[in-house]
N, C-alpha and C positions, 0 to 999 in steps of 0.2 A: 312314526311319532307325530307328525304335520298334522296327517290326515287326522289319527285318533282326535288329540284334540281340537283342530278344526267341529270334526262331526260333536264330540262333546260338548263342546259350547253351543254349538246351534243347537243340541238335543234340550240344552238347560235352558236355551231362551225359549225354544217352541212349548214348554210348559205349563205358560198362563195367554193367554188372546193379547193383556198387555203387553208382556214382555214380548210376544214376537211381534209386534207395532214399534215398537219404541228404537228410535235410533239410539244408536250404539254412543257411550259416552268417545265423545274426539277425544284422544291425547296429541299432547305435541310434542314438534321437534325444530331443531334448530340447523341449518346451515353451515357446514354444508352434508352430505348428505353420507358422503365416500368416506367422512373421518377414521372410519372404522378399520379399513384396509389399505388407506392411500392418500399420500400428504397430495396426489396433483393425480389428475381422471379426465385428464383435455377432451375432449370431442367425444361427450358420451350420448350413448341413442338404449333406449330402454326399449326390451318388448317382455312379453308376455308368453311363457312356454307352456306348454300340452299339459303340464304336471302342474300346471296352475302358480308359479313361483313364475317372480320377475327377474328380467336377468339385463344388467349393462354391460359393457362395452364401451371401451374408449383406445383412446391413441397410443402409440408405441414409444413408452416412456419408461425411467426407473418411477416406482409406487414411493418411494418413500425418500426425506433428506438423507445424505450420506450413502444412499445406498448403492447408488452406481452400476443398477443393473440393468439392462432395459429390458421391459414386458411386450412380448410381442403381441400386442391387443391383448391386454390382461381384462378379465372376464369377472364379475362379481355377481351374487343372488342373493334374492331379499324375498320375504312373503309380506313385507310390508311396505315398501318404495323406499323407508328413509331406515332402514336398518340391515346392510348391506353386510357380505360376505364373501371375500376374496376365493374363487372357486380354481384359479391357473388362467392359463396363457394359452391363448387359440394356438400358438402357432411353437413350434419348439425353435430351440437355437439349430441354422442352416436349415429351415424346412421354408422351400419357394416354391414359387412356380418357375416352367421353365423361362420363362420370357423372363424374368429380374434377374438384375444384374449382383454380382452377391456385398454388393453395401447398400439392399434396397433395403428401406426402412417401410413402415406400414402405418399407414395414421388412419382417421378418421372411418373407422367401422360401420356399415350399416348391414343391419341383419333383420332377415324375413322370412317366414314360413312359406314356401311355395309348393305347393302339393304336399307330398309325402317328405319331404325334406326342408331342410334350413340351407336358406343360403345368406354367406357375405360378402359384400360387395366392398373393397378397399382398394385405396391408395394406394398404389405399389411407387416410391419415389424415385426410384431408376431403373432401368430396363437395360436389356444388352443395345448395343449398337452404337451407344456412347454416354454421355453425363448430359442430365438435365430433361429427361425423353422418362416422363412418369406416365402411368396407366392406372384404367383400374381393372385390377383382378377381382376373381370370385372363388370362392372356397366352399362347398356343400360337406353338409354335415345332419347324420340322424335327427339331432338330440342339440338345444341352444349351447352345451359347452364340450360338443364335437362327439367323435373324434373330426377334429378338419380335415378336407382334402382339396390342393388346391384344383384349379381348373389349369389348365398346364398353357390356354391360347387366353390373351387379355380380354376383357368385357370392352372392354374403349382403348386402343391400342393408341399409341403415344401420336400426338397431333404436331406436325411442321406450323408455324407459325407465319411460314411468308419473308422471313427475312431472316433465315439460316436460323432461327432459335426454335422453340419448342413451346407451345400451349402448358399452361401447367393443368394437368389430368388430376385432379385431386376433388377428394368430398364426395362420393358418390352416396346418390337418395333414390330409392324405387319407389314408384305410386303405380298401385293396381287401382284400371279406372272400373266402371260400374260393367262395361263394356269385355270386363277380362284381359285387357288390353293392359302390357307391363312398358312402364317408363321409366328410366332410367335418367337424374337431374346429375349435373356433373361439373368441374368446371371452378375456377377461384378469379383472382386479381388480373392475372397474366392471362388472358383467352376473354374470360365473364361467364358465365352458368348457361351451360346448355342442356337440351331435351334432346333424346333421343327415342326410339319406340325399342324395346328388346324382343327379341327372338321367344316365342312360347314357352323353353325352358329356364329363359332369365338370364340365359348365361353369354348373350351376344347380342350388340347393340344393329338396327336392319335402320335402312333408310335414309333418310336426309337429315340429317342436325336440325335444329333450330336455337336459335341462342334467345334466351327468356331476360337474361340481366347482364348489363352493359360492365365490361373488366373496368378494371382500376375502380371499382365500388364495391364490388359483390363477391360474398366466398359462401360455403356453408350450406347450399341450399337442403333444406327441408319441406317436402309437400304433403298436406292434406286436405281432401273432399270434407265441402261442410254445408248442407242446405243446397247444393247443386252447384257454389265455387272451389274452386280450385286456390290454395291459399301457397304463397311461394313466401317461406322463411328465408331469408340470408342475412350473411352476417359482414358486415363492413367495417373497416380501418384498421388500426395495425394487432393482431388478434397478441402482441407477446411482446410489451410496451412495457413489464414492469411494473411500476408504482402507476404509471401515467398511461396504462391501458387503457385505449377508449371500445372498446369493440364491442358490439351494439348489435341487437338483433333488429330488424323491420321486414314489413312483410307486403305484398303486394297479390290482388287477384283477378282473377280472369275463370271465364266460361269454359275455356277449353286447356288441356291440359298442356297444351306448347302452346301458350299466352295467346298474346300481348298480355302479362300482367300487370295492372295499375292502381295507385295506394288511391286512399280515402277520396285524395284531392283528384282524381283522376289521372295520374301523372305516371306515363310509362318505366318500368324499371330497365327498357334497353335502350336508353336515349342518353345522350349527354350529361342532359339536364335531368339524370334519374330519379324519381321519386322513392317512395317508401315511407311505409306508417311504423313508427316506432312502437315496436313490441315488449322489449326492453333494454336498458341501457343504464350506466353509473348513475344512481340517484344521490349520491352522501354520504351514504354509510360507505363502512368497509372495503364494501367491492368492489370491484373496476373490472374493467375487461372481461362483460357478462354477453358471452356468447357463445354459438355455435352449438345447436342445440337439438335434442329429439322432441316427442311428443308422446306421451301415456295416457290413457284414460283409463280412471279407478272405476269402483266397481259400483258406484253413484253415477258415471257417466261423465264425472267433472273432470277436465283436461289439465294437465300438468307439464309444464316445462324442465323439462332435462336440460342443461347447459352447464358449464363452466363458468368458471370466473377468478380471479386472483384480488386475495388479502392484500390491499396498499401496504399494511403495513408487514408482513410477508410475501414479498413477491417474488422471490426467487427459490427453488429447489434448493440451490447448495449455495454458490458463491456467486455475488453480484452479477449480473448479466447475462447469467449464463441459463439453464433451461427455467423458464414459468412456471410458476407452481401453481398451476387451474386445478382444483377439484371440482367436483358436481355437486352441481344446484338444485334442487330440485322448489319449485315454485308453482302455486294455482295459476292458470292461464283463461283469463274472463275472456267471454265474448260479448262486445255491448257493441250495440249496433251492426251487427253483423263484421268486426273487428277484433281479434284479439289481444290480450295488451294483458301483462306477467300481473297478478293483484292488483287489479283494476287500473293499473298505472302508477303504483305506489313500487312497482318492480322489484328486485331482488331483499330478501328479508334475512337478515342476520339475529333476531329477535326469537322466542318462540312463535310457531304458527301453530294450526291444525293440522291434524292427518293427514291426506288421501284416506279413502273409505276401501279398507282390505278387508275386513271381516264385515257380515250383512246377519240380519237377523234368520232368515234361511240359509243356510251354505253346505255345501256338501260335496265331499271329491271322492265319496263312493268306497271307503276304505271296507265297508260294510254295509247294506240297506236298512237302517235302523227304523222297525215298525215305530217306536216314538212319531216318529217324524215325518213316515211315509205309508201311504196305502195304496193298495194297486185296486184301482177302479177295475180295469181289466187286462186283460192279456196274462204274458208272466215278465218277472225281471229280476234280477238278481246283480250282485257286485261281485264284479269277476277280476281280479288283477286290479283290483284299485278304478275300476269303473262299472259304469252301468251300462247293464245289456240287456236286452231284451225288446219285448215289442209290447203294443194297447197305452194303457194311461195309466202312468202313476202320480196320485198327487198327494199335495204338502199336508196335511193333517192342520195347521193351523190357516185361517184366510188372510188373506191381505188386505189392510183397507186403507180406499186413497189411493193416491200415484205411487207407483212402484217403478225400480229398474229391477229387473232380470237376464241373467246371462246365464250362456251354457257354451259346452264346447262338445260339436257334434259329428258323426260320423254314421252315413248311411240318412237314411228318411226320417227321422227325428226332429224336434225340437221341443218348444215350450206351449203349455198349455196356459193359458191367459183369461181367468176363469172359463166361458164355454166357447173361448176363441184360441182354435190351435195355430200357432206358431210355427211352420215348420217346413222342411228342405220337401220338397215332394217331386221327381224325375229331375228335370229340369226350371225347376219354378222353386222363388218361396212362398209359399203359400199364408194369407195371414185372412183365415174365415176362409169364404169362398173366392177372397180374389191375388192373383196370382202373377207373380211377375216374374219375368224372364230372367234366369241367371245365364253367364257367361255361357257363349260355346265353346264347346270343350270342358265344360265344368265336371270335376271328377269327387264325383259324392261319397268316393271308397277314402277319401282324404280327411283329416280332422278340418272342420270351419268352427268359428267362432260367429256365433250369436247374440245378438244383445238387442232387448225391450223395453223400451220405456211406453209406460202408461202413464199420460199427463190426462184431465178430464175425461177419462174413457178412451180418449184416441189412443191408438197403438202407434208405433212407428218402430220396423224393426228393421234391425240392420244387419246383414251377415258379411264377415271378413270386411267391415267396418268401408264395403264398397256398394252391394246391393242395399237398396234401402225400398221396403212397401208398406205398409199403411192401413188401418182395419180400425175395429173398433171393440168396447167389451163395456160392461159396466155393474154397479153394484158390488155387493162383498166379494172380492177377487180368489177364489180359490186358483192357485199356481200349481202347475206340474208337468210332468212331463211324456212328451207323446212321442209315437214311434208307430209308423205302417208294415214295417215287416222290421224284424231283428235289426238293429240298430244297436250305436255304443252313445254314450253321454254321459261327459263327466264336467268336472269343474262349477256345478250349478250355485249361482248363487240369487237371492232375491234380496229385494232392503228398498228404503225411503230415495228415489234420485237426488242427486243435490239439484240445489236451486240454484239457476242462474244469477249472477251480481248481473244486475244492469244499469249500475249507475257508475261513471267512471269516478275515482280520487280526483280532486277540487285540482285546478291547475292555477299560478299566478294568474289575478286578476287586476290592474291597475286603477288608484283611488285616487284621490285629489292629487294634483297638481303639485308639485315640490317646484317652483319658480324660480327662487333662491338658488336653484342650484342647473336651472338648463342653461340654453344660449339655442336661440333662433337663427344666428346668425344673420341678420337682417343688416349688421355695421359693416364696416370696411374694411374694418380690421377685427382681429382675437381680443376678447374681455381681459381683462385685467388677471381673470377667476383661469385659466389659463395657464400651464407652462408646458415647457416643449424638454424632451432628457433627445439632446441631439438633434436641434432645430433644423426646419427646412425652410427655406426663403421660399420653396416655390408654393408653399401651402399658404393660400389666400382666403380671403371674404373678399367675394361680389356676388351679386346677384342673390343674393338672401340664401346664400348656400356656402360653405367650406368647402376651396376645392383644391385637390391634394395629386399630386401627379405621382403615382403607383414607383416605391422608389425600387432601385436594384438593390435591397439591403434585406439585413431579415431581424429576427430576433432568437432564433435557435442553436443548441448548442453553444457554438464559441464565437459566431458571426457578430450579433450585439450592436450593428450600427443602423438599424433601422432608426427611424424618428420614432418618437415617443410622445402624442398629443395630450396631457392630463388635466382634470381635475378633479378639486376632492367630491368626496361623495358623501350623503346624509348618513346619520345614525340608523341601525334600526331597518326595519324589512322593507324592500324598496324595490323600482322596475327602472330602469334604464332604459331607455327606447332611442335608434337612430332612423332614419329614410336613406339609404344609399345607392344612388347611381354607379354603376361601372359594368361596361363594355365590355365583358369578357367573350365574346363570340360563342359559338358551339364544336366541340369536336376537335379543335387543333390543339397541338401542347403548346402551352404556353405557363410552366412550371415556373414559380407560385403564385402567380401576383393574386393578392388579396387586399380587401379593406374590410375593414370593421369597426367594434368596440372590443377593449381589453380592459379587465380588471387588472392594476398593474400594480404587486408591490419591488417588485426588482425587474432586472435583466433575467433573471435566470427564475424566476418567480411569478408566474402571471398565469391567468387565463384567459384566451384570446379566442373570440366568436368574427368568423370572417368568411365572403364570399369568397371563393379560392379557385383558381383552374388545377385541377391535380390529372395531369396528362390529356385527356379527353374529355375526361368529364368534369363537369360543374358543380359543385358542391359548396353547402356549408359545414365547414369545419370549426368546431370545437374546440382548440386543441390547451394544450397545458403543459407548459413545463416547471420544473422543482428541482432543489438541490439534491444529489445522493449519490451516496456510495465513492465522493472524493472527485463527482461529474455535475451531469445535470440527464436529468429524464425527459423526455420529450414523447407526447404521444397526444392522438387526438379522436374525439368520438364524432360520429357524423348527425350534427342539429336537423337539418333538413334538406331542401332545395331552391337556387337563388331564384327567381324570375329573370326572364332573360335580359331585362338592365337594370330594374329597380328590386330593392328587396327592403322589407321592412328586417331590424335584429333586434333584440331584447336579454338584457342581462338580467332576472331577478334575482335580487340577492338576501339572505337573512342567516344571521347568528344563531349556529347550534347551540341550545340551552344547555347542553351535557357538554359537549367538548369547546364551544366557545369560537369554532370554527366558523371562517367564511364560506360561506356556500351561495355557488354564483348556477342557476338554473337559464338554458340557452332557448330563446324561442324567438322562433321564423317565420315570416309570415310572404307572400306574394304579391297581394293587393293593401296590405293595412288593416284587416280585416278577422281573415280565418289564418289562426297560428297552430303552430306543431309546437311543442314543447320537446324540448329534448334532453341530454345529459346532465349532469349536476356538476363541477368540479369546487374541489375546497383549494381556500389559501389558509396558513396556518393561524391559530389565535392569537397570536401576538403581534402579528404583522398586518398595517395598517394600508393595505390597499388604496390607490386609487383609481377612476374612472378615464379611459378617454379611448379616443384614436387612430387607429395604425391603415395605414395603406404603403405596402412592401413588398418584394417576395420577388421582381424582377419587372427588370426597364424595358422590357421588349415583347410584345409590339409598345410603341408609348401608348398609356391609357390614363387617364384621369379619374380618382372618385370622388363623387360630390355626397357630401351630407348637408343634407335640411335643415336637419337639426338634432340636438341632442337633449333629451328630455326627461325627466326623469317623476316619477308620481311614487304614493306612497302605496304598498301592499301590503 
């Protein structure tokens, strides 16, 4: 029935020269994406199967409130990305490998076509030999929803940590390089995200490790090739926080596929002081705890974010505290400047959007060869089982004019004709015109690839199994079709208008006149009048034209509440806070929490607080927020950026939601004073009157001092 009317509609548009020009009218959809089958979809990765329908995957959860059942990698398909279909459960109840242990649970799925088979690569969370010793297995299977079979020996067998504990083995990610070369990314909080090289059938990890992102920062990783980088998603802070999730994607890159990768500013992701370009992360709305994510490209070529996220104002599956309710997101993923970032930066969308492009003005999955639509230039070809077979040239009856994407999914010496520039797998080469580029050795052309063309100004650039990439050229009215040197199969063809790349990021706080009235240079001897302290410290002084505050052993989370409290009030109206803070935090050693910053403060239990912080080894700035609920207090935090190694400039912009009346405080970090990152957003509620100031807390040891310049504030 798919097929039928797939071929249908393309037969009705290929009818007038207009109509097969004309993109297709967008519909939209709203957020999240899983509504369909599943109140919660944690750690989902999307691909694209042979039968031309999309299929996700997520973690081992109950699907729905109340239900109490858990899905072992429960499996959903869509032929559209945002209108999904609960299909079963990779795995049955008691079905393991033999290495788990039998309370092993399963999370974070990834799945990839590898030759003739599918394979996935999961979390197994305990293994025999004791508690706490996770792996990651692998499972092969025909067809994207099985039957599964697991592999009986681990892919990444449980890691010693050096001091009687255990690495935690979780989140595995495969990147096939250009090279045919399989890698396998791995790795969370407890360890940091490592590379390994796999064995040629995928199924065992060969060589030396390399670790790409430094632990206590990094979980999630996701990789792909783009223009010749290597782009490395993870996801940091606590992923299952509740109301006060901060967990945030950023992404770093590098030349080679085991790094060093390093974000915008240049700043390594295995260091201390780790970097990373914020991908996405809480903007305001709704969402919170927007991560952990896959990668899709529709059939315009425009990239899409798969990830999770939890309703603040539903965040729990069933009863307070107990499992997060993440369903799947799906969101456009821009690349500007050779960087990605979820809609342009405006990140997770609870609103109507537009499509993903699933249906194209040519499309066809071969249910039958409809003369409408196609003519065989030469050879023979015919639709045989729902594909196309045969050999010579068949093309589209209607032209294309202008840039185009084209895709197909091929098998044997096949691919796309580009008006009189053929596209296509030829021995060991893709061939695109006369020139030719080396595919993988070992490359096994009896296996389905995926092929995809864009024609921007006549250039070609095509891509096969989204690793080899060559480059050709064609021009004038583009007649499409499809070609084949000896009997070959191709199916899934589709043709249509590429999307256009956004290349301009969403506006970010920019800071305007002077608000004077309400800073303090600190240039006196003592605190302004403007000034109050909730739990004063004697030892916090003015000299030297700077606030300086000796890092106290106290905090302000949970039940602790005796940290100092530096405040004052703040202006009406949409505004930047800005401080200059000194503090010594070394590199590498734990030295758990101490931090300084600025906090938006309306209570103890009510704040959002932006601060350089040591969290075990590494350096960070932390976000973080807590709120009353559920008869407690929620506490969690998103990661803003990265501190310089004494000084760091911090920035609160804040402005009043016009629909909910909320505070909304926007976190941005800078190194020099200069070039900022912008990061999370947290609200306080609208009836609560916030103020501005302060804090340096979190522990007395080693003793440290943070000095602020000053606190300044302008209008935005």
């Amino acid at each position: 029935m798919r097929r039928c009317t797939a071929a249908l509609a393309a037969a009705i548009l290929l009818l007038t020269p207009a109509a097969a020009q004309a993109a297709p009218q967008r519909p939209t959809y709203t957020n999240p994406v899983s509504a369909s089958f599943a109140d919660t979809f944690a750690d989902p990765m999307v691909v694209r199967g042979d039968d031309g329908f999309w299929y996700a995957y997520g973690t081992t959860d109950p699907l729905r409130e109340g239900e109490k059942v858990f899905h072992r990698i429960p499996t959903a398909r869509s032929t559209d990305l945002v209108s999904w279909t609960y299909v079963g459960d990779a795995f049955a109840e008691g079905q393991r490998p033999a290495f788990a242990a039998e309370n092993a649970a399963f999370w974070a799925p990834d799945v990839r076509r590898i030759g003739s088979k599918w394979v996935m690569y999961v979390t197994v969370t305990e293994t025999t030999g004791g508690p706490g010793r996770s792996a990651i297995g692998a499972a092969t299977a025909p067809t994207p929803t099985g039957p599964w079979t697991f592999v009986d020996e681990p892919v990444v067998a449980p890691r010693p940590s050096g001091d009687g504990g255990w690495l935690w083995t979780f989140d595995p990610a495969r990147l096939t390089t250009p090279d045919g070369r399989g890698y396998l990314y791995y790795g969370s909080y407890f360890g940091g995200i490592w590379v390994s090289e796999l064995s040629a059938d995928g199924l065992h990890i060969t060589g030396t490790a390399t670790r790409v992102a430094i632990d206590n920062k990094f979980e999630g990783a996701y990789v792909v090739r783009r223009d010749g980088w290597y782009y490395l998603f993870a996801s940091s802070a606590n992923c299952c926080a509740g109301p006060t999730t901060g967990y945030s994607v950023s992404v770093g890159r590098s030349r080679d596929p085991r790094g060093p990768f390093t974000d915008r500013d240049g700043l390594r992701l295995d260091v201390s002081r780790a970097g990373g370009t914020p991908v996405v992360a809480p903007n305001g709305n709704k969402w919170v705890g927007t991560g952990h994510n896959g990668l899709i490209t529709d059939l315009a070529g425009q990239d899409w974010l798969a990830y999770h996220a939890i309703d603040r104002a539903d965040p729990y599956l069933d009863e307070p505290f107990g499992i997060n309710e993440r369903p799947m997101l799906l969101d456009r993923l821009d690349w500007i400047g050779g960087w990605p970032t979820v809609r342009a930066g405006e990140w997770a969308s609870e609103r109507p959007v537009a499509t993903p492009v699933t249906r194209t003005p040519l499309q066809d999955d071969f249910d039958t060869l409809s003369p409408r639509q196609w003519r065989v230039a030469d050879g023979k070809w015919a639709a045989v089982d729902g594909r196309l077979r045969g050999s010579g040239t068949l093309l589209a009856r209607a032209p294309q004019r202008g840039d185009l994407r084209a895709e197909a999914d091929v098998r044997g010496p096949a691919g796309l004709m580009i008006g009189s520039t053929a596209v296509r797998v030829s021995g060991n080469a893709l061939v695109v015109g006369a020139r030719r580029t080396a595919l993988p050795a070992g490359f096994d052309a009896t296996a389905w690839h995926h092929l995809a063309v864009d024609v921007r100004d006549g250039r070609i650039t095509a891509t096969l199994d989204d690793t080899t990439v060559a480059t050709g050229r064609t021009g004038g009215r583009t007649v499409v079709g499809v070609t084949a040197t000896a009997t070959a199969e191709v199916d899934n063809v589709s043709v249509g208008p590429p999307a256009e790349p956004v290349r301009r990021a969403a506006a970010v706080p920019e800071p305007g006149r002077a608000l004077t009235a309400y800073s303090d240079e600190f240039t006196g001897s003592a605190l302004s009048p403007a000034w109050t302290f909730v739990r004063p410290d004697p030892a916090a002084t003015v000299t030297g034209g700077a606030l300086r505050w000796p890092v106290q052993n106290a905090d302000l989370t949970g039940t602790s509440n005796n940290a100092g409290v530096l405040l004052r009030d703040a202006p009406d109206g949409s505004w930047i806070a800005e401080t200059k803070l000194s503090l010594d935090l070394g590199e590498d050693s734990v030295r758990n929490y101490q931090q300084a910053g600025l906090i938006a403060y309306a209570g103890d239990d009510e704040f959002a607080r932006l601060s350089a912080v040591a969290i075990w080894n590494t350096r960070q700035v932390e976000f973080g927020h807590e709120i009353p609920y559920a008869g407690t207090t929620s506490y969690g935090g998103t990661i803003a950026g990265t501190p310089g190694l004494t000084t760091t400039w911090l920035r609160l912009a804040h402005h009043v939601d016009n629909v909910n009346g909320e505070h909304e405080y926007r976190a941005g970090v800078s190194r020099d004073g200069r070039t900022w990152t912008w990061g999370g957003v947290w609200t306080l509620p609208a009836d609560s009157q916030p103020r501005i100031g302060l804090i340096a807390h979190g522990g007395a040891q080693p003793a440290v001092t943070a000095s602020f310049d000053y606190l300044r504030f302008r209008r935005w």
